[in-house]
C-alpha positions as CSV (number, residue, x, y, z in Angstrom):
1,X,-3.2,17.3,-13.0
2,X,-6.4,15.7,-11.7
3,X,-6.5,12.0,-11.1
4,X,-9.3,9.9,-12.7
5,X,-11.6,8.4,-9.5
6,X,-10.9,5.3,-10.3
7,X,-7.1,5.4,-9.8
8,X,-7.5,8.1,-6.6
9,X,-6.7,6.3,-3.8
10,X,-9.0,6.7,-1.2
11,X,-8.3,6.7,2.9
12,X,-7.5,2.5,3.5
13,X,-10.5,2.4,6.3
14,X,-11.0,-1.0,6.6
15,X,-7.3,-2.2,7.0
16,X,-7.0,0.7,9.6
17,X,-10.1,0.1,11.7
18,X,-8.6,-4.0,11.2
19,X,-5.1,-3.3,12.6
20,X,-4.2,-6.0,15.0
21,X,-4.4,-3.7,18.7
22,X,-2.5,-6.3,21.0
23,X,-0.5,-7.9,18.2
24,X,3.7,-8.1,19.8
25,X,5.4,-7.8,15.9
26,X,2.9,-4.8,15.0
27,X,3.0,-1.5,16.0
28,X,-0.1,-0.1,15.7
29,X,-0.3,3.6,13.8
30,X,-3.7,5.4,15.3
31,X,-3.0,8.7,13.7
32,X,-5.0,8.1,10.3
33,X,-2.3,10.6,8.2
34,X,0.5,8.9,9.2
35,X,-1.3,5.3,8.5
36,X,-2.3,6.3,5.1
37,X,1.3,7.8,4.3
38,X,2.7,4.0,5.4
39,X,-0.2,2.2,4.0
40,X,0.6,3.8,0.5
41,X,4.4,3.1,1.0
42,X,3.7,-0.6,1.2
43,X,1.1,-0.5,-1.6
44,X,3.6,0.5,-4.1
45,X,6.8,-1.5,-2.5
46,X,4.4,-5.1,-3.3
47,X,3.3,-3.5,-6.5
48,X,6.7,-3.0,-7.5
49,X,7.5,-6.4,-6.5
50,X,5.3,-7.7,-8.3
51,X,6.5,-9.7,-11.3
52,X,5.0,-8.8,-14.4
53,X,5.4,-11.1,-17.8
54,X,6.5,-7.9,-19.6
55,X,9.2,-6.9,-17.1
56,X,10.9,-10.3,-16.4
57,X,11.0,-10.3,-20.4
58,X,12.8,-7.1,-20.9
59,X,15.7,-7.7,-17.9
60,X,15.9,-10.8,-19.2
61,X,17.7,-10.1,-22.4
């Protein structure tokens, strides 16, 4: 199955090159696989926290 370009996610450059380096709460990733596999991880954990109208609706019942 082939993913449209539009939903492909691409390599997260900017919020890798942007990762705070002397930062004592972050641990910084500099392997780019392994940043993209935990970038992704947290893209979909505050996507599926994200409230939608038509979830809170249906739980609500």
């Amino acid at each position: 199955m082939e993913l449209d370009k539009a939903t492909k996610l691409q390599f997260p450059l900017w919020p890798f090159l942007n990762q705070p380096l002397f930062h004592p709460k972050f641990k910084v990733v500099l392997n780019p696989q392994r940043f993209q596999q935990l970038y992704r991880m947290q893209l979909l954990e505050r996507c599926l926290h994200k409230q939608s109208p038509r979830r809170t609706n249906f739980f609500s019942r």
